[in-house]
Structure formats: structure tokens, C-alpha cells
N, C-alpha and C positions, 0 to 999 in steps of 0.2 A: 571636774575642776577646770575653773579658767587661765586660759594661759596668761601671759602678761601680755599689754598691748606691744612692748619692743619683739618678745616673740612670734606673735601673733603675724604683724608688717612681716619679719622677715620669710618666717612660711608661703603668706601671701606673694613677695616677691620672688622667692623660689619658686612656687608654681608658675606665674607671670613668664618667669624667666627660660622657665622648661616649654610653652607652649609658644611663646613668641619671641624666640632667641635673640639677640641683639647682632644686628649685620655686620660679618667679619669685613675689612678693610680690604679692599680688591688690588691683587696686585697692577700697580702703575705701568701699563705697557702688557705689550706682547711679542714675544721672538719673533725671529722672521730669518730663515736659514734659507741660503741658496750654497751653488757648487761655483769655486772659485774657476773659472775659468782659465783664466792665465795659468794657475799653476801646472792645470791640466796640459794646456798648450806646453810651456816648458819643462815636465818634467816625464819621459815617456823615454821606452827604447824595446824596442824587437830583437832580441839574442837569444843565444843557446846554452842553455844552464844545467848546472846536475842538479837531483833533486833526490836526497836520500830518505832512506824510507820514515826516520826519526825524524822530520820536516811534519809542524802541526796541518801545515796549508796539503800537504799528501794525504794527510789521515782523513782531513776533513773532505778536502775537494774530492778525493775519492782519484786521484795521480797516480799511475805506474810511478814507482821508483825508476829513476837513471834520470837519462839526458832528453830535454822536452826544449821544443823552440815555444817562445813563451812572449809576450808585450806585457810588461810591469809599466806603472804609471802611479803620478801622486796625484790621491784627491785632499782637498782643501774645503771645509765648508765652515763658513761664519756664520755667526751669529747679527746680521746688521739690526736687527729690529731693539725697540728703544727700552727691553726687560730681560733677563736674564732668564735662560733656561734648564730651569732644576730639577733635577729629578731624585737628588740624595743618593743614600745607600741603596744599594742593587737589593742587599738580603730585605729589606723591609718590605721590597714590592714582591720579593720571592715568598715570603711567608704571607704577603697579603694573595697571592695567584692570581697578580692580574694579567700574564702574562708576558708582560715584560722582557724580560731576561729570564737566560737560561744559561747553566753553566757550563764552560766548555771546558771537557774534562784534560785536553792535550796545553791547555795556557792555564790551567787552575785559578782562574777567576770568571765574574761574570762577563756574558755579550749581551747588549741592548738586540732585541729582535729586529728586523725588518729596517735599521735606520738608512740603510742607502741602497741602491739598486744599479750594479753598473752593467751594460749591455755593449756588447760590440756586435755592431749591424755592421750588415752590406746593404748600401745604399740599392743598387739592381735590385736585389732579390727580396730585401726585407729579412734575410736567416738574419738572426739573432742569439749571441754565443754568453755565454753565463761565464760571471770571473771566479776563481776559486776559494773569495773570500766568504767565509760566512756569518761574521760574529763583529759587534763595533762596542768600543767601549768610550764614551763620551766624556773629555776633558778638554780644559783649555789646554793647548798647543803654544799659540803663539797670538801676538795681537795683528787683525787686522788694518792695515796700512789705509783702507779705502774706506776705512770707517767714519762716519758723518756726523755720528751721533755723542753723546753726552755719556763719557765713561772710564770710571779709574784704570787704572793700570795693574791693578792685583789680577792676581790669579785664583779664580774662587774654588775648579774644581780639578781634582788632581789625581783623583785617586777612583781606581776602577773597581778594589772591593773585592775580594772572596767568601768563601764558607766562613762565617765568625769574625771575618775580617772587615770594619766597617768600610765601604767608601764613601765618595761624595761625586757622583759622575753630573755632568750639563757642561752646558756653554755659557760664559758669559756674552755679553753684549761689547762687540767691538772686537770679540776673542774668536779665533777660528781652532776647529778639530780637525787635525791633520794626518792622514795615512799616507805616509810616503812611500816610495815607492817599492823600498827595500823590506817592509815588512811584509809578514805571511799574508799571503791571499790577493796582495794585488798585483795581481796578474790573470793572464787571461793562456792557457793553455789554446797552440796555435798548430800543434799536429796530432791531435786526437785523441791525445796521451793523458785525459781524461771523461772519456766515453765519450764528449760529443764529438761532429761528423769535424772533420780537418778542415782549416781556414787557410783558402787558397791566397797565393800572394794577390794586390790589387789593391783596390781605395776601399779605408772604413771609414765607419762612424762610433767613437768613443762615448757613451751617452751616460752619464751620470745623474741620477737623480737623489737627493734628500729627501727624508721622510717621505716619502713615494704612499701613494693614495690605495687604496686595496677594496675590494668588496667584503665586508665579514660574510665568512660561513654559517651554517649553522649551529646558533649557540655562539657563535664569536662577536665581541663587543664592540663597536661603533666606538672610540673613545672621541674622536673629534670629527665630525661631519663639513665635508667639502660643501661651502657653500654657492658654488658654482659647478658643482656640478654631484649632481642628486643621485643619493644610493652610496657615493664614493666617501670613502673613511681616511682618517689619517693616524696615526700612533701619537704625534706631538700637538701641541699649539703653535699656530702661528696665527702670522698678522696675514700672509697673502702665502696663496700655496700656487700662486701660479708665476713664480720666481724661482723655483725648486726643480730646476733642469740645466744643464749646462755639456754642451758637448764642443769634440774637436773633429777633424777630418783627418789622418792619417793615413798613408803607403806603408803597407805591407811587403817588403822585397822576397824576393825568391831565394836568397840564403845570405841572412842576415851576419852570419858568424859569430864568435865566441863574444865578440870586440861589441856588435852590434851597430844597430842603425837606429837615429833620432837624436834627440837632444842632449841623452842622458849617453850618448856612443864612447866609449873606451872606460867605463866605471870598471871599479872592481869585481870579479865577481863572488857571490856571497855564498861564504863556508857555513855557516848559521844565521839560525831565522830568528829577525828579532822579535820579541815577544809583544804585542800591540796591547 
């Protein structure tokens, strides 16, 4: 039996359609994240804190409970590039296993992997100190003031997402992701009191980097390729990855006190860890 010819076209254009799909719309723009600087510069202090053993940043960082001399600091990173940076809900990439996020069972929600890198150098020697954060969860904060570019004032994503819990995590454009200083993990353990070797008083370097470039492993996926410099991978899109570093020079004193030393000197000090 013959089909009808209105049948017949629309088969024809189903198959048509399955073989040479019609090109989706390209998102207009591309992120382009860097480390706010200034904030770095003013928001920093070297004191001595309790740290009980119920603190997420102890369980994870791997901290003796008690009293740790310690340099907490606020990172800041925008979004200046002229597109928004989305990633949606955490569970969708979790169930997709792209590796993404994982979930950190002491703040019961997800952490994006690998989104920032902060290192505390000695200029001398080149030692290099790991901070105790491990886990980022990607939302607008606040809007950036230095921003150039063409961009509402909403807040697109706000919500970090748990098990069943949907979120919506990224950055807008013109909007910056802000860990300040008071939340878990940012800080940098400064007498030993997290396995590595003790950080003697003297001149550092604060170095912050965004989306920080990685070699994949064996079996690990290349998601975005540094085009300046070969072999090297990224987790996110951007517009230019050689804007994605930002540091400051800091003194380290020989006993800072309760009260502390730097910009952030006579804060309170914190009974509970906010939850990031």
C-alpha cells in the first residue's frame, strides 16, 4: 500500500532531519574569569584561632583539633567576559559522571572540582603551602563594580544543590563568586597543624588562580584545551585563560596574636564555620 504523498514528505523530512540536524544557535559570547585582586589585597590577616574538631574545614583539611596560627583571606573571582557562565544543577552532571562535582558529605551539598587553586609561596625557596579548602560551589555573590561590559543586574544563580535537591550553580557576567574570608577552608594552616612542614615568619606570595589548567590522566577528559599552551586542559570555557592568576605579597610576623596582623586585625574571632 501507498502512503499519502503529505505522509510520505513528512518521513522524508524526518529522515533529512535525523542525518543533517539543523544547527543549534551558539551561545553569544564566552566567560572569561580572573582573581580579583584588590579584594585579595584587602582582605587578609594572620592570628590564632581554635579550631574544634566539628569544623568541616578540620575534617576535610585533614587539622589537629585545638589552637592553629593560621592566614585566612577573601577570594573574589568575576566573571568580566561578555556570556554567562552555566553550569545548572550539580545532580545532572552527577548522574551524567562527568566528573564535575562531588559531594561533600560534612556541608551536604555539592563542590564543583578543581575551580581554584591557592598556594602560598616563599619567594627564596619556591616551598609552596596548600590552603585547607577543598570544594567551591559556584554562584553569584555580588556584582562586579569594574565591570565593562553589557549586563542586567539580576542574580541568575543562587543555589548550590544537593542529593534531590535541584540547584542552578555559575556566574553571571558582570557578577563575581566570592569566598570570604570567614568561611571554611580559607586559610592556610601556618604551624604544621595540618601535616605540612611549618611556615616560618618572613615575606609570602598569596597566589590565586581560577579554573587553573591541569594535564588529564590516564582516562581523564580534556574538557577544554589551552590554546596557548599544548597538552594543558581547563574544566571551564573561557574567552582568554591567561588572565586567571592574581596574587599579593604579604609579612608573616613571628606572633601574630589572638587580635592578629593585616588588614582584617581586631575581627571577631569565629565560634562557627559558615557553611560556603
Amino acid at each position: 500500500m501507498r502512503l499519502p504523498i503529505t505522509t510520505t514528505v513528512s518521513a522524508l523530512a524526518l529522515t533529512i532531519g535525523l542525518l543533517f540536524p539543523a544547527p543549534q544557535p551558539a551561545q553569544a559570547g564566552t566567560p572569561d574569569l580572573i582573581v580579583d585582586q584588590a579584594a585579595l589585597r584587602q582582605n587578609w590577616i594572620v592570628r590564632v584561632e581554635d579550631f574544634p574538631s566539628n569544623f568541616c574545614s578540620v575534617q576535610e583539611g585533614g587539622i589537629t583539633p585545638g589552637e592553629h596560627t593560621v592566614l585566612r583571606f577573601t577570594v573574589a573571582t568575576p566573571n568580566i567576559g561578555d556570556a554567562d557562565l552555566s553550569l545548572g544543577d550539580p545532580n545532572a552532571h552527577v548522574a551524567a559522571g562527568d566528573g564535575l562535582y562531588e559531594f561533600a558529605t560534612c556541608h551536604q551539598h555539592y563542590h564543583f572540582r578543581h575551580y581554584a587553586l591557592y598556594q602560598l609561596i616563599d619567594p627564596a625557596t619556591g616551598q609552596v603551602w596548600r590552603a585547607a579548602k577543598r570544594g567551591f560551589c559556584m554562584i553569584d555573590i555580588e556584582k562586579f563594580h569594574d565591570y565593562t561590559g553589557d549586563a542586567d543586574n539580576k542574580r541568575h544563580f543562587a543555589s548550590c544543590g544537593a542529593v534531590g535537591i535541584p540547584g542552578n550553580q555559575g556566574i553571571s557576567k558582570g557578577w563575581s563568586d566570592v569566598y570570604v574570608w570567614k568561611l571554611g577552608g580559607q586559610y592556610f594552616v601556618l604551624d604544621g597543624g595540618d601535616g605540612q612542614v611549618p611556615v616560618p615568619p618572613g615575606n609570602y606570595i598569596i597566589r590565586i588562580t581560577v579554573n587553573p589548567g591541569y594535564i588529564p590522566g590516564p582516562g581523564e577528559p580534556c574538557r577544554y584545551a589551552d590554546p596557548n599552551h599544548p597538552g594543558v586542559c581547563h574544566q571551564l570555557p573561557e574567552s582568554d585563560y591567561e588572565n586567571n592568576v592574581s596574587q599579593i605579597s604579604i609579612t608573616i610576623p613571628d606572633h601574630p596574636g589572638r587580635q592578629g596582623v593585616g588588614p582584617l586585625k581586631d575581627q571577631s574571632q569565629i565560634s562557627a564555620e559558615p557553611i560556603d
